[in-house]
Structures are given as C-alpha cells and as structure tokens.
C-alpha positions as a printed Julia matrix, in Angstrom:
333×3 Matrix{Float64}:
   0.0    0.0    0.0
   1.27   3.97  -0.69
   2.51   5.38   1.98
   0.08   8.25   1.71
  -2.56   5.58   1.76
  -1.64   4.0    4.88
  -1.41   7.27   5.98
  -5.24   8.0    5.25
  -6.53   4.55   6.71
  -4.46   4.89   9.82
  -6.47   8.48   9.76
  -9.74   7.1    9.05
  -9.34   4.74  12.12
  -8.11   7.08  14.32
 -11.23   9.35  13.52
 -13.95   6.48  14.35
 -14.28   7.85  17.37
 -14.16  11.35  18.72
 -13.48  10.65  22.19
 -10.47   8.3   21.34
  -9.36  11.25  18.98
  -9.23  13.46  21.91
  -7.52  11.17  23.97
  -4.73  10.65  21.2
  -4.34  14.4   20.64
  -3.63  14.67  24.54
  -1.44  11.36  24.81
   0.92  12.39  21.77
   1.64  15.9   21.77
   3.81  16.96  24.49
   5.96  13.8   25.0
   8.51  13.33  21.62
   9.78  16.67  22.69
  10.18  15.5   26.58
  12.72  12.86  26.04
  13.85   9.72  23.96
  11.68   7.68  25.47
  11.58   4.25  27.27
  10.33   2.06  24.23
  12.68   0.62  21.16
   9.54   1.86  18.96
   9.87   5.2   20.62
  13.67   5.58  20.93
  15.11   8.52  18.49
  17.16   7.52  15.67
  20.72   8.79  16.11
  21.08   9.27  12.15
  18.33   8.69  10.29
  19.35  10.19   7.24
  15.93  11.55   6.14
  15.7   15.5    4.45
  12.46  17.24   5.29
  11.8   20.22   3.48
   9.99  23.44   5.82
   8.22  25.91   3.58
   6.99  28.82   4.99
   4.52  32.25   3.83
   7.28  34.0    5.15
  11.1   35.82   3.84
  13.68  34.45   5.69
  14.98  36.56   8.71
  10.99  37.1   10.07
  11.5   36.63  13.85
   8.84  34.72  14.33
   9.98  32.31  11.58
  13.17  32.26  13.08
  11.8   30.5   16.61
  10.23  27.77  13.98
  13.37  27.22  12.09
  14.71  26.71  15.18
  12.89  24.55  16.38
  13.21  22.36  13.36
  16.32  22.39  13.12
  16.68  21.35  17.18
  14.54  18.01  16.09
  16.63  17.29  12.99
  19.91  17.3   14.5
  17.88  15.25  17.76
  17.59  12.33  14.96
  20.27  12.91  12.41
  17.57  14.33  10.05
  18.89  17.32   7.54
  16.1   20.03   7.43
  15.69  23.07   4.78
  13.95  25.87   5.33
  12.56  28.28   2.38
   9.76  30.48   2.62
   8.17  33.55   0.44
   5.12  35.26   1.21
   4.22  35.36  -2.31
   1.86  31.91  -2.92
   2.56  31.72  -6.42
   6.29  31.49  -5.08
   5.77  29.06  -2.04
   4.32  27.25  -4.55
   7.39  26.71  -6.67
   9.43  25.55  -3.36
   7.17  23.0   -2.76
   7.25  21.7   -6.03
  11.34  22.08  -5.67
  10.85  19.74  -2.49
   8.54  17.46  -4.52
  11.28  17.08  -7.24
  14.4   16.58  -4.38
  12.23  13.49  -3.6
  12.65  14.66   0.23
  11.09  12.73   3.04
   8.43  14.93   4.38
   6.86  18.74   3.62
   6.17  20.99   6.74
   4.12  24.08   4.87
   2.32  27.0    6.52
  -0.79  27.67   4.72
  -1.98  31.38   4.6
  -3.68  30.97   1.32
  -4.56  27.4    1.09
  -6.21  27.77  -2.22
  -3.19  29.2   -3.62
  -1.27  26.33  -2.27
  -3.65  23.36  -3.07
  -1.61  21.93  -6.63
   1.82  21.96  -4.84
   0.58  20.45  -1.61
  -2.29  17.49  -3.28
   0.86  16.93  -5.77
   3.05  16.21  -3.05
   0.73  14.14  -1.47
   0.57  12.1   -4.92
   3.93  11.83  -5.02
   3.91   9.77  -1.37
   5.7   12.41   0.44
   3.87  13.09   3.72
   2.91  16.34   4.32
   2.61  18.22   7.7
   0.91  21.68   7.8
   1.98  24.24  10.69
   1.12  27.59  11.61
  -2.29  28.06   9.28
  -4.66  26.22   7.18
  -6.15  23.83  10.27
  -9.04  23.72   8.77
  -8.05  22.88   5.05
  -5.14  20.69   5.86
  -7.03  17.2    6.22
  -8.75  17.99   2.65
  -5.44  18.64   0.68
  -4.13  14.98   2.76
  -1.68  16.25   4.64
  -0.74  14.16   7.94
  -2.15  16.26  10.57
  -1.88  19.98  11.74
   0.28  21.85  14.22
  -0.69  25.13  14.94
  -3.06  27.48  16.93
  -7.26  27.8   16.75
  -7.05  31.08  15.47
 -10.71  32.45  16.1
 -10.2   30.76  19.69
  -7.15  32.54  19.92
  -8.78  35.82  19.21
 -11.66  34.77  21.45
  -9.26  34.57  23.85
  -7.56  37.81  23.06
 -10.51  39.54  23.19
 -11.12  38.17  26.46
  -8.49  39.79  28.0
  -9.08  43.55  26.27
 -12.83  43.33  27.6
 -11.72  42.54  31.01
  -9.17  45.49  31.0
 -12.37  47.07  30.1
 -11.46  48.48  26.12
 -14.57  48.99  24.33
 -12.93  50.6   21.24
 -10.3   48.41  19.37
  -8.24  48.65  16.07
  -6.94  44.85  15.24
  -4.08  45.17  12.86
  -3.66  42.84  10.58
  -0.12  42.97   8.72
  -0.71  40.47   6.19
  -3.16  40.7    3.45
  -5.08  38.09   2.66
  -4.33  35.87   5.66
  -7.44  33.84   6.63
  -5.91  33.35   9.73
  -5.0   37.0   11.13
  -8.92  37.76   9.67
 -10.26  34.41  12.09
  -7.84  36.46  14.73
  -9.84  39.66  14.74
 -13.29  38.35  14.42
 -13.08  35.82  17.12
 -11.98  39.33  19.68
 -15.1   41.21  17.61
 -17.28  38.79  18.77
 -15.77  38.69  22.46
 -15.89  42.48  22.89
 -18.28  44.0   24.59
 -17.63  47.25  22.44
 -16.59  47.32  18.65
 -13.75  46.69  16.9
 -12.19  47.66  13.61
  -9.84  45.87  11.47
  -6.45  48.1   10.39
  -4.45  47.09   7.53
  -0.48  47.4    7.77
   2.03  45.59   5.92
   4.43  43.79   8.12
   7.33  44.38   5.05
   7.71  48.16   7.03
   7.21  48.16  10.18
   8.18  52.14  10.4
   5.06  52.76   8.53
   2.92  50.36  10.39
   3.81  52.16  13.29
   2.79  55.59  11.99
  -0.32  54.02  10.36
  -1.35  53.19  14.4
  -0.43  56.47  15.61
  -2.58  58.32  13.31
  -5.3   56.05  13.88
  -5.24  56.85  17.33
  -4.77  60.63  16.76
  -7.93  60.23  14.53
 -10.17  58.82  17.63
  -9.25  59.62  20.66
 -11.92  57.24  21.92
 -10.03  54.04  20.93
  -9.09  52.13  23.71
  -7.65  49.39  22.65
  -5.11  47.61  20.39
  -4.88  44.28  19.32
  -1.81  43.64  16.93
  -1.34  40.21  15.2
   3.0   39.98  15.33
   5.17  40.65  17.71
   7.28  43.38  15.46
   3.81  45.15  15.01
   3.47  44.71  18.76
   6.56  46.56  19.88
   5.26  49.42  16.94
   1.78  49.73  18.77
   3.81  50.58  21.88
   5.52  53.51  20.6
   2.7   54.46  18.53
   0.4   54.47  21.83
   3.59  56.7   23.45
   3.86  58.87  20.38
  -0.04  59.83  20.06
  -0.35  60.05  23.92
  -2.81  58.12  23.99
  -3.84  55.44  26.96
  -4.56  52.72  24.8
  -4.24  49.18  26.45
  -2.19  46.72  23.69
  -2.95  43.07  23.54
  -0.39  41.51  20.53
   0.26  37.91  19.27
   3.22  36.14  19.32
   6.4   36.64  21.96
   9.87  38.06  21.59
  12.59  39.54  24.11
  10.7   42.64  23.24
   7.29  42.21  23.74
   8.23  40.2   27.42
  10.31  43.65  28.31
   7.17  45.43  27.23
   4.64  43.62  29.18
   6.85  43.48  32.52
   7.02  47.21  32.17
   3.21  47.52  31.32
   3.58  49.11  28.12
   2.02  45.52  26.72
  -0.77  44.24  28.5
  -0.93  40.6   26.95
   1.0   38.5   24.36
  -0.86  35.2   22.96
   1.96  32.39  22.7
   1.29  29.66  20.16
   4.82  28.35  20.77
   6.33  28.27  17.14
   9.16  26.55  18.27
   6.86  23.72  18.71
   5.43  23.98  15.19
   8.86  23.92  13.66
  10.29  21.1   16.22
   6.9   18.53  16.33
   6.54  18.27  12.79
  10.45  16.6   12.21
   9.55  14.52  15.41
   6.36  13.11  13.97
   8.13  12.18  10.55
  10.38  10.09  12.04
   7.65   8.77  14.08
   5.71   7.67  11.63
   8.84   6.32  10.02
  10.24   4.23  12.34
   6.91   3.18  14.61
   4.43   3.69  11.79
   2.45   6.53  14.46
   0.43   9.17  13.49
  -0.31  11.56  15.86
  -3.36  13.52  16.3
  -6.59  11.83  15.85
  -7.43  13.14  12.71
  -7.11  16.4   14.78
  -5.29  19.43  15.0
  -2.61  19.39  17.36
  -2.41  22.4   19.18
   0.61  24.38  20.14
  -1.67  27.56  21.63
  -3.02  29.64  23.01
  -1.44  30.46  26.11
  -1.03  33.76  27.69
   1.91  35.85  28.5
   1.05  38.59  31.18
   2.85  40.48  34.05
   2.96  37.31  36.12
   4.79  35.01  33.92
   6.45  37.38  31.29
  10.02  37.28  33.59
   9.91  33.1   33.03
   9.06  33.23  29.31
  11.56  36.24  28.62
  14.6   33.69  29.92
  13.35  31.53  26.85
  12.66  34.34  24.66
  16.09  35.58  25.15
  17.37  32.01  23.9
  15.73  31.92  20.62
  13.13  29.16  21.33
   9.87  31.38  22.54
C-alpha cells in the first residue's frame, strides 16, 4: 500500500471515534519533545538520514519564523535528520518551493498555509507523489482535505476569542486589530473571534508587516484620529513593539494586547507598556513536525486523531512574562 494511503486509513481509524481522537491528541503531543523515550519503537534515531523540506509564507529573517526554524532544526539534529527551510510570502512562489521539495524526492513537507487555495496543486501533488505532508502555523481547517498528515498550529478564532477576552476585562470597548498580512485567513479568524468577544466594537487596520516604520505611523494616526479608541490588538510581535511607541507617540492610553512573543514584547509587558501576548509556541510547530516524521517512520504513528494538534493559546502577562523572557532571550519562545 502507498505510503500516503496508509497514511489515510491509519487516519480514518483514528477518527472512528471522537473521544479516542481526543484522547490521542492529549497522549501524543507533548511527550517526543520530553525525552527519547523508554520504548525501542519510541527511541530517536541517532542518524536517520531523512531531508524534510519546511516551507513557509514567510522571507527568511521574520522573527517569528526564526523561533520555527529553530525549532526544526533542534529536532533534525535530535535524529540525524537534515532540514531546509525556504519560505516567500508570495503563494505563487511558495508554490514553486514545494514543487522544488517534490522534485528533491525529500522525506516529508512541513508548509504553513496562509492561502490554502493558492497552495492546493503543490501540496495534493506532493501528497501524490507519497511524500507526507505536515501543515503548521495556518490552514487547520483545510489541511485534512489537501491529505496532509495532521496539523500543528493554533485555533485562530479561539485565539482571538481569547484575546478579546483579556481587552474586555481590562475594560477596552474601542479596538483597532491590525492585521499585517493581506489576505491571511488566519489573522482575519484572529480579529473576528476578539469582535465577537468584545463587549464594544472593533475595527480591522491594515499594515504591511514588510515596514514596520510605517505600520507604526499608520497606528499612531489612527489613534490621533479617535481619541476614543481604547484598545489595540496587533497580530506579530514586530507590530506589537510598533503599537507601543505608537500608543507613546499619540499620547494616547490605549491598552495593547499583541500575538506572538519576543525579548521585546516580554520587556514590554513586565514594564506595562504591553498588556498581553498570545503564545502559540512556534518553536513547537517547527520542532513537532520533524519529530512526527520520524515517528511515523520508524513506529508507523500518526499523531493527532485526525485532529489538529495544538501548540496555543497560552497567555503571557505580568505574572509570567520574567519566566518566558529567559526563553525568549534564547531563541526558542
């Protein structure tokens, strides 16, 4: 049988049952990363000699990107795995690394999927060609259609939910959620999901996360243009840091919820200039995807249930932003 095919029966069993999804989701996620294991099955290859390919919606040097490179790369040298990492936030381009990856004949495809229309050829033809694929980051809810593996990532409208949680109870009525990347399904799931938790209104700004400078200014005069909002929800942690010094430069007393965690953004929360960061730990979505490769390789698993797996939300706030700024600092949060 394929090896795409067994990967779609092993799916189709693993989804009879919703509760035993569930209880695969929680019994596989966290514990590749913990250690090697106690099992032969479950014992890490020293060498395994496999190439996995990581395409991302993204130029290199993004520092968000940077935790999930790492990440990867911290699981490929774990088994003696070589991984690449490519990205471009034009689809059209992604598009062409993918099919690159397809034609190396590597052993597995980790892709973020902004536009998963855009993406669909490259990804269904890698899937024809027997090379598993992995999605990471976005796409959740197209990746089981296109027959990729499983997903790691984020809800994103729960995320926002969640987000908007926290501006309601800091008692903003009047947010601008500012989305840096156009046409990204999940930054738009982001926003609505804190509309709908709101107990106010909120309006979507649009910035382009290519220059941050202007992003920056684009906040500022949105603020000086209504003194009345009271809130700020940014979708990156570069646009993050912006909305700070936008807030400072319009004098305005806008509270700032953002997405995603650097060394920044932990300084700027411990200081209160930040009043929330959601963390959907990319290092995990760059290191879980090599780990359940080789997993599937050498024990035949597949992990998730025919469900996501989810790396976030969590929450980064004045009482544990000192903790996740030691990990920040290191590259891996």
């Amino acid at each position: 049988m394929p090896l795409v095919s067994r990967i779609s029966a092993r799916r189709t069993l693993l989804g009879a049952s919703a509760g035993f999804a569930l209880l695969a989701l929680t019994a596989c996620t966290g514990q590749p990363v913990a250690g090697a294991g106690s099992g032969a099955g479950a014992a890490p290859a020293d060498d395994s000699g496999r190439t996995y390919a990581l395409v991302v919606h993204s130029v290199p040097g993004d520092a968000f990107w940077d935790v999930v490179k790492t990440g990867a790369e911290a699981a490929g040298n774990r088994y003696g795995a070589t991984v690449t990492y490519q990205g471009d936030p034009d689809v059209q381009k992604q598009s062409q690394l993918i099919e690159t990856a397809i034609a190396a004949k590597v052993d597995g495809i980790i892709v973020s999927m902004a536009n998963p229309e855009g993406l669909r050829g490259a990804v269904t033809a890698a899937v024809a060609a027997d090379i598993p694929v992995i999605t990471i980051n976005s796409g959740a809810e197209e990746s089981a259609a296109l027959g990729a593996m499983t997903h790691i990532g984020q809800g994103e409208y729960l995320a926002g939910q969640g987000a908007g949680s926290q501006l309601a109870a800091a008692s903003a009525k009047k947010v601008i959620c500012v989305i840096h990347e156009a046409g990204n399904a999940g930054l738009e799931d982001r926003c609505r999901g804190a509309a709908d938790t709101l107990d106010g209104s909120l309006t979507n700004v649009q910035v382009d996360i290519a220059n941050v400078a202007e992003a920056q200014s684009t906040i500022t005069s949105a603020l000086l243009a209504d003194p009345g909002i009271d809130g700020v929800l940014t979708l990156n942690s570069a646009v993050g840091v912006a909305a700070a010094q936008a807030v400072a430069e319009a004098g305005s007393d806008a509270q700032i919820g953002t997405f995603d965690v650097s060394a920044d953004v932990t300084s700027l929360i411990s200081d209160g200039s930040i009043l929330f960061a959601v963390d959907q730990q990319p290092y995990l979505q760059g290191y879980l995807p090599v780990d359940f490769f080789e997993l599937f390789y050498t024990n035949g698993n597949v992990v998730g249930g025919s469900q996501p797996v989810y790396s976030g939300p969590g929450f980064v706030t004045k009482e544990n932003a000192e903790q996740v700024a030691t990990f920040a600092g290191n590259g891996t949060r």
